[in-house]
C-alpha positions in Angstrom: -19.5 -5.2 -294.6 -23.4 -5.0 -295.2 -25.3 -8.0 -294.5 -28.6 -7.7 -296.9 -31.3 -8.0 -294.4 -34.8 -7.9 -297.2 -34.0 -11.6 -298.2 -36.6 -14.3 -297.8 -35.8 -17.4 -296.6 -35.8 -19.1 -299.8 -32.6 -16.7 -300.5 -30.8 -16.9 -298.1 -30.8 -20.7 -297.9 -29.9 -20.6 -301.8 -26.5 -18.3 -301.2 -25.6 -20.1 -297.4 -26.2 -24.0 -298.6 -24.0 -23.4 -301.5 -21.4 -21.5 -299.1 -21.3 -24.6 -297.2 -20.3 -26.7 -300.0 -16.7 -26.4 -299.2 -16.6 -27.8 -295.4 -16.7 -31.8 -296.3 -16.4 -32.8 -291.9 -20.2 -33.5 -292.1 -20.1 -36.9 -291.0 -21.7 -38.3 -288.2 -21.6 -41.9 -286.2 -21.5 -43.0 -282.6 -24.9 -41.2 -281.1 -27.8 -42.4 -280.7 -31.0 -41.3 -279.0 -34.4 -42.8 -279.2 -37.8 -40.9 -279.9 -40.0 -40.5 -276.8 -43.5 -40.1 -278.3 -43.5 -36.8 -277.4 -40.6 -34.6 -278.9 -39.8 -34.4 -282.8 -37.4 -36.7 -284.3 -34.2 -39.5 -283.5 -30.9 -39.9 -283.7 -30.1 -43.3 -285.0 -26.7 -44.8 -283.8 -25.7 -45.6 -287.7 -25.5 -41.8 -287.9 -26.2 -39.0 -290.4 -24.6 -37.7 -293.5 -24.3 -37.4 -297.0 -23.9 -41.2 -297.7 -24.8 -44.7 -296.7 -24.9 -46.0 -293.5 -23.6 -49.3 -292.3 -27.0 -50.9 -292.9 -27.4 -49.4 -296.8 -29.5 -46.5 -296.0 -28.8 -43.5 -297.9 -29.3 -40.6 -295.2 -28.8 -37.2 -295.3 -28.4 -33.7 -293.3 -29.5 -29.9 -293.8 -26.0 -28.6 -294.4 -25.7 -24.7 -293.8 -23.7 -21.7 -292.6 -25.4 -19.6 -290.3 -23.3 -16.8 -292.3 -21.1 -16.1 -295.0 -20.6 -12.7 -293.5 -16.8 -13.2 -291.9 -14.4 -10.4 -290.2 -11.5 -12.9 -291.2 -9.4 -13.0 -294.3 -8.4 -16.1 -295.5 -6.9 -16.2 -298.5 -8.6 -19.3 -299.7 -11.9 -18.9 -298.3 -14.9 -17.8 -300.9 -16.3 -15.7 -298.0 -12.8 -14.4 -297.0 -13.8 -10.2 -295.8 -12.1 -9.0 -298.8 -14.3 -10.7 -301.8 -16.7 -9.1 -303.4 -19.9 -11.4 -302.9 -23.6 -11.5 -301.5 -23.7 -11.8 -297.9 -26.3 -12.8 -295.7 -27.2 -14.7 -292.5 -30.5 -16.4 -291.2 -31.5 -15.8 -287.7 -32.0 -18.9 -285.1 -35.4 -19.0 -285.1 -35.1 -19.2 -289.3 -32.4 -21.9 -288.8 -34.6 -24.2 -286.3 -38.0 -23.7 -288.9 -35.9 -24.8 -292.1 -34.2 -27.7 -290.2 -37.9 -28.9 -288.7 -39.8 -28.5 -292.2 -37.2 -30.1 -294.1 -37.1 -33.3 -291.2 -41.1 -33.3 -291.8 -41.5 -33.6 -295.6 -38.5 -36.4 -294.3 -35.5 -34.9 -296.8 -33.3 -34.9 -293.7 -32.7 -36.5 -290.6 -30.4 -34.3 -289.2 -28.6 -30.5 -289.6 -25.0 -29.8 -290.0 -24.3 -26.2 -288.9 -20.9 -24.1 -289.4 -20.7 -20.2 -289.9 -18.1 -17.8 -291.1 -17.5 -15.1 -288.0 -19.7 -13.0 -287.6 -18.7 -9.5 -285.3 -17.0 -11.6 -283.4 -16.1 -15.2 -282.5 -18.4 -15.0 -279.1 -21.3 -13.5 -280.8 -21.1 -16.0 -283.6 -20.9 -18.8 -281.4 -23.9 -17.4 -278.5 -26.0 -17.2 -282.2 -25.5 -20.9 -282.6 -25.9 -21.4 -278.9 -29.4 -19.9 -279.0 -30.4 -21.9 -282.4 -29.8 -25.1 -280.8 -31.4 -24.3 -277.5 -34.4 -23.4 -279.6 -34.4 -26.6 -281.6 -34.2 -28.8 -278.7 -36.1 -26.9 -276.0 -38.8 -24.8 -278.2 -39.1 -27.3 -281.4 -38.7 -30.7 -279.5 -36.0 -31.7 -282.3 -33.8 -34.9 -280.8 -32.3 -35.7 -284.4 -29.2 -35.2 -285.3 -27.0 -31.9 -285.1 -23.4 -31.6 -285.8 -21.9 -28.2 -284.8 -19.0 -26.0 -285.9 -16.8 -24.6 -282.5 -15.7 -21.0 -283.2 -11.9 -21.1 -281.9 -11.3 -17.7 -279.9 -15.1 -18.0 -278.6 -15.9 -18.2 -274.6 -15.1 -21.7 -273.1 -18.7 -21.7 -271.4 -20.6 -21.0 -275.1 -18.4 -23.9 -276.2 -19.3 -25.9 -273.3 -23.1 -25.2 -273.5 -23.2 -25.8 -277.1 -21.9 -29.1 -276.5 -24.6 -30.1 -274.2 -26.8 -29.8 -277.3 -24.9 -31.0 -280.0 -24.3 -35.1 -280.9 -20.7 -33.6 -282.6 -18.4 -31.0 -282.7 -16.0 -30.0 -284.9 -12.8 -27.3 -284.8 -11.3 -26.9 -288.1 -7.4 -27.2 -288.5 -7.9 -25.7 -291.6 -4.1 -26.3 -292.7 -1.9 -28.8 -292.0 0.5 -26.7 -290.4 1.1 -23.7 -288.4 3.5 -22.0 -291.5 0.9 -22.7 -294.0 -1.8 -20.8 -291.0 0.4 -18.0 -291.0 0.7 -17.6 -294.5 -3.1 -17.9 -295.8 -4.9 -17.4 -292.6 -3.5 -14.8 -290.8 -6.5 -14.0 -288.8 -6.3 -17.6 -287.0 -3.4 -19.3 -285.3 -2.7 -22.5 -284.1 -2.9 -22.3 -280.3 -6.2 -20.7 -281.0 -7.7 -24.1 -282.5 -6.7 -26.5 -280.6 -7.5 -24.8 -277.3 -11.1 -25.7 -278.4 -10.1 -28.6 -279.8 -8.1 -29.9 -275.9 -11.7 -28.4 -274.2 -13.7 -31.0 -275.5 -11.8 -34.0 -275.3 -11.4 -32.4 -271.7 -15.1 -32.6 -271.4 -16.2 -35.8 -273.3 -13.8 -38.0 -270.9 -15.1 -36.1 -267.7 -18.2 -36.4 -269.5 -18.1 -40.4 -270.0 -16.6 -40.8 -266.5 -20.5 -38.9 -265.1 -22.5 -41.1 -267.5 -21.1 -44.2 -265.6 -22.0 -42.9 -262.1 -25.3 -40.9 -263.1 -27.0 -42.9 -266.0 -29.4 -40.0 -266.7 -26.6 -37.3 -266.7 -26.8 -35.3 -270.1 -24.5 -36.3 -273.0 -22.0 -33.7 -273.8 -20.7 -34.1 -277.4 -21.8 -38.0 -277.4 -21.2 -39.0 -281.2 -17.1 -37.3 -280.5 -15.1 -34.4 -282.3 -13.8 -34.0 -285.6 -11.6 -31.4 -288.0 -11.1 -30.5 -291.2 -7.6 -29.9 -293.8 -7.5 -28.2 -296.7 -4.7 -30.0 -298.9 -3.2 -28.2 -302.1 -3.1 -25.2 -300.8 0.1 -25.1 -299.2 3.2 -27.2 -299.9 3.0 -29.9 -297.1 4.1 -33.8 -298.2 1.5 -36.4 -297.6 3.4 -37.6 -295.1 3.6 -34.2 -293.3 -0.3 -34.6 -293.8 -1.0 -37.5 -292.2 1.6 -37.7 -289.4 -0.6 -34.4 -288.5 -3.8 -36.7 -288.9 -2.3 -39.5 -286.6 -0.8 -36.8 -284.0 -4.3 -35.4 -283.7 -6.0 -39.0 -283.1 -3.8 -39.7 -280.5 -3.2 -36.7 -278.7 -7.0 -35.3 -278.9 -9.3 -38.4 -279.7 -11.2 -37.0 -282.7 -13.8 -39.5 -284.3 -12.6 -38.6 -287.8 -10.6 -36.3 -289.2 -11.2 -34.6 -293.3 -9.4 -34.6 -295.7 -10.6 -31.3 -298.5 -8.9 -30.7 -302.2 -8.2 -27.3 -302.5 -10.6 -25.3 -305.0 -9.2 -22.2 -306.3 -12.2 -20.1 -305.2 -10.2 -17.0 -305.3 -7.5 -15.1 -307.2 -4.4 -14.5 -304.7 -0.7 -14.8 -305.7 -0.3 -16.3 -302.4 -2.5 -19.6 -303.5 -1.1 -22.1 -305.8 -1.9 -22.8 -309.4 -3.8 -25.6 -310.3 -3.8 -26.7 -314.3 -4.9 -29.4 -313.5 -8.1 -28.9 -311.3 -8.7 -29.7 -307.4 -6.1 -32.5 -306.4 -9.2 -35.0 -306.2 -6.8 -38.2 -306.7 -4.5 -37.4 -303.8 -7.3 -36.6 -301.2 -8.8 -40.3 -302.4 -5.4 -41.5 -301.1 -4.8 -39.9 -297.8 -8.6 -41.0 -297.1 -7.2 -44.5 -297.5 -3.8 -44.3 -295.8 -6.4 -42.5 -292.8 -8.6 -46.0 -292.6 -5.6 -47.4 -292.6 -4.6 -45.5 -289.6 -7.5 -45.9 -287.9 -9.0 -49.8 -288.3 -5.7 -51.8 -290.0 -3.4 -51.3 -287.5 -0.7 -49.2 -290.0 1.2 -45.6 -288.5 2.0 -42.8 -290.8 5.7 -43.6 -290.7 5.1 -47.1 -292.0 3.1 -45.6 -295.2 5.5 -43.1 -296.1 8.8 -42.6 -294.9 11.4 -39.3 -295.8 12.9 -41.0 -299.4 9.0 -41.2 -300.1 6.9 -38.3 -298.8 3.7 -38.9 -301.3 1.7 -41.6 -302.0 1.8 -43.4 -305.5 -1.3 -41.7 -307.3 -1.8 -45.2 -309.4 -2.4 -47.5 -306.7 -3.8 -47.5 -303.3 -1.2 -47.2 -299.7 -2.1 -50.9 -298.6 -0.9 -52.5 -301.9 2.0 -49.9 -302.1 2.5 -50.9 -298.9 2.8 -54.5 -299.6 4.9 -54.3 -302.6 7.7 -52.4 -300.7 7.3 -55.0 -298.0 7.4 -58.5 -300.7 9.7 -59.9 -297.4 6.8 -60.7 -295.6 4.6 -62.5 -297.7 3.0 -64.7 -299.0 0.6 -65.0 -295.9 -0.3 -68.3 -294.8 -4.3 -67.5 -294.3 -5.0 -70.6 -292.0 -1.8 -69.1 -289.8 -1.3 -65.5 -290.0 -2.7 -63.4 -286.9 -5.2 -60.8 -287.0 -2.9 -58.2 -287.4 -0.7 -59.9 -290.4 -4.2 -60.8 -292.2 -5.4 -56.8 -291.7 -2.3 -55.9 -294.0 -3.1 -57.7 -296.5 -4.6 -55.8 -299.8 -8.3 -57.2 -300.1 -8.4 -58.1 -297.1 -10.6 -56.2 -295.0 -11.6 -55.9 -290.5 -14.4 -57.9 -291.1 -13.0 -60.8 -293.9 -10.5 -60.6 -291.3 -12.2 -61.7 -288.5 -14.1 -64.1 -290.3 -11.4 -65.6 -291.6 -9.8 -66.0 -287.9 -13.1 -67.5 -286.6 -13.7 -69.8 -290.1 -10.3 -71.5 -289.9 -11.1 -73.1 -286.2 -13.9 -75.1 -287.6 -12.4 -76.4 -291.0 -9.9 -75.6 -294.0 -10.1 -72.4 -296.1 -10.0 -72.3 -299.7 -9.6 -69.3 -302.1 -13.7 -69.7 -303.1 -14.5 -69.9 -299.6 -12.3 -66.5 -299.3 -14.7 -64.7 -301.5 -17.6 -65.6 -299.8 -15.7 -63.7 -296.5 -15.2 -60.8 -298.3 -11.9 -61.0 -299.7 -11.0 -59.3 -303.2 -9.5 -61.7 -305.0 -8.0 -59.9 -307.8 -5.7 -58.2 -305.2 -5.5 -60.7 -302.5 -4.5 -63.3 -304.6 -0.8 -61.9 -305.3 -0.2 -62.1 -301.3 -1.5 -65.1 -299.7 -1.5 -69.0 -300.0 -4.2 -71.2 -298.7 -2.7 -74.7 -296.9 0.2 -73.4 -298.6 -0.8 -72.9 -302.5 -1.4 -69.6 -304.2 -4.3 -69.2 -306.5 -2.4 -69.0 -309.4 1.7 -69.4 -309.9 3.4 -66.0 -310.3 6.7 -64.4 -309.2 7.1 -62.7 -305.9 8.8 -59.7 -308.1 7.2 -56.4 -307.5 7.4 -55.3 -311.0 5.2 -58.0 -311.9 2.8 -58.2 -309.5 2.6 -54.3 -310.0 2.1 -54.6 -313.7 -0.8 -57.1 -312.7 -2.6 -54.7 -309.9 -2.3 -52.1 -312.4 -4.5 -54.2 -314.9 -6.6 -55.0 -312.8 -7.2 -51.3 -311.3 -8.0 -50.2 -314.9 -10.0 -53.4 -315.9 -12.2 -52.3 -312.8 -12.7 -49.0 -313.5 -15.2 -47.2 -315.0 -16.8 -43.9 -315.7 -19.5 -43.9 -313.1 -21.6 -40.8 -312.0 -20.1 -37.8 -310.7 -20.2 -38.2 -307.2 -21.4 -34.4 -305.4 -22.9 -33.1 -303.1 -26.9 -32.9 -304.0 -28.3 -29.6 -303.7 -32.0 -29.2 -302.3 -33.3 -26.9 -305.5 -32.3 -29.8 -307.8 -35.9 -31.4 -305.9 -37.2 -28.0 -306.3 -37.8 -27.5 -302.8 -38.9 -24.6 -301.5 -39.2 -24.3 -297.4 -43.1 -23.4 -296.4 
């Protein structure tokens, strides 16, 4: 396919930032590396992406493909080979000059680079090899880059890449290897993960260097990550995240994303969706993955094979806890760590300040608040020196009823939450 080649950069950044609207693994945390008065930039260990970091600071990345030009054909891709749309691609050097004006008018902080396949995997991925050697060598950039691997490309690009990048990130792009063969027929399983099982390779041998040779270079130092599409093919949640927990354990990724299918295309192979992207059930599987990943929970606890998907109307933790009515109330002057961590509205860190509060004195439910604890869904699942905050029946029909009220008495209609487009500021790159 022709690539239009008598764009300006102004262009080209319009049609390839709003390509990359659809990869959502542009998160970053875990890295951080210190101006030195003489390069450009800084990576701060809160990381960088489109939200707010530990401290409250909104911060924000230069999120592009390289291309949308792509010798694959996947049937739910907008820059699948067979649709009919403007294609383009910037060159390094254009990449490295948007990414360095943008961080000195200070809109970003970082860039977040992916591509669609361009010729072929190794030429794709030698084209972002040579944009980040330029950015770090040529422009002096030390912020923040986060880089797409190209599955099927050279082991060595991968590897060199990774010297340059804070993280990688292979995209599963299904959940399963079926739902691959059917939509992606281009990619296959083996051919993702082999990336995927390189990096963790490198990272450990990687750590195990930075012990014995302090100044060694950092492969890859803020870890891995990966990408589902979910909707598109007919996997359960619990398929989904027993996926999610396989690929934590077995390969060590930082985070993995979770992204609603978008009927971009027209295919009788793609599913029908009256009722728009499945927004709701992403929202859950993010939770039932925090879960996962800082409360102790495993996928077959969540979800089980009677009960495949999670309950739309309330979140996994309280679900959780209503099938589970056996094991509380929890005595919070008593329970362990771990008993405390499944408890709804009770996060890590009221946790652990509840653990280290009770040495020193006796909790009360106002006291509790001041930890952190949500009341209005704690309440229904603890006692404090053995008294609940209010009397109510251990019946899960009723204490449902009550999280349900209290679910819709919180809500409200709020702003659209999206991803913020640079011509909204009307930027335009000098």
């Amino acid at each position: 396919m022709y690539i239009c080649r008598e764009m300006d950069l102004y262009e080209k950044l319009h049609i390839l930032t709003d390509a990359a609207k659809y990869d959502v693994a542009c998160t970053s945390s875990g890295t951080e590396r210190a101006g030195d008065g003489i390069h450009m930039g800084n990576c701060a260990a809160a990381g960088i992406c489109h939200s707010f970091s530990a401290d409250g600071r909104c911060i924000s990345l230069l999120k592009i493909l390289f291309t949308n030009e792509c010798i694959y054909d996947c049937k739910y891709c907008v820059n699948r080979s067979s649709n009919d749309v403007v294609r383009t691609a910037f060159t390094p050097e254009e990449v490295c000059r948007l990414t360095i004006e943008f961080y000195r008018r200070n809109f970003i902080e970082g860039l977040f680079l992916s591509s669609g396949i361009l010729r072929s995997p190794n030429y794709t991925m030698g084209q972002i090899f040579k944009t980040l050697y330029l950015l770090r060598h040529e422009w002096g950039f030390r912020g923040y880059i986060h880089v797409k691997a190209i599955p099927g490309a050279d082991p060595v690009l991968i590897e060199k890449t990774g010297y340059l990048a804070d993280r990688m990130s292979v995209n599963l792009e299904l959940p399963t290897a079926e739902g691959l063969r059917k939509l992606a027929p281009n990619k296959s399983r083996h051919k993702i993960l082999l990336p995927m099982r390189q990096i963790q390779e490198k990272m450990e041998e990687n750590r195990q260097e930075l012990v014995l040779y302090r100044h060694a270079p950092s492969f890859v130092p803020a870890g891995q990550s990966t990408q589902m599409i979910i909707g598109a093919t007919p996997e359960s949640d619990l398929q989904i995240i027993s996926v999610a927990e396989a690929l934590y354990k077995k390969f060590g990724l930082k985070r993995v994303f979770y992204s609603a299918f978008v009927a971009v295309n027209q295919d009788a192979l793609l599913p029908a969706l009256p009722g728009g992207p499945p927004l709701a059930r992403e929202h859950r599987l993010y939770q039932a993955d925090w879960l996962m990943r800082f409360y102790g929970f495993e996928a077959g606890e969540l979800l089980n094979e009677k009960h495949p998907n999670f309950n739309l109307l309330l979140d996994p933790k309280c679900d959780w806890a209503l099938a589970h009515l056996e094991q509380f109330p929890v005595e919070v002057s008593r329970a362990p760590l771990e008993m405390l961590l499944r408890v709804p509205g009770i996060g890590p860190k009221s946790a652990r300040r509840i653990v280290k509060a009770r040495r020193f004195g006796t909790l009360d439910f106002q006291g509790l608040r001041k930890m952190g604890v949500v009341m209005k869904r704690a309440a229904y699942f603890i006692t404090c020196a053995g008294k609940m905050q209010v009397p109510l029946r251990m019946e899960e029909d009723y204490i449902l009823r009550k999280l349900l009220d209290g679910e819709r008495a919180g809500s409200g209609s709020g702003e659209d939450s999206r991803q913020m487009t640079l011509f909204e500021w009307g930027l335009e790159p000098a």
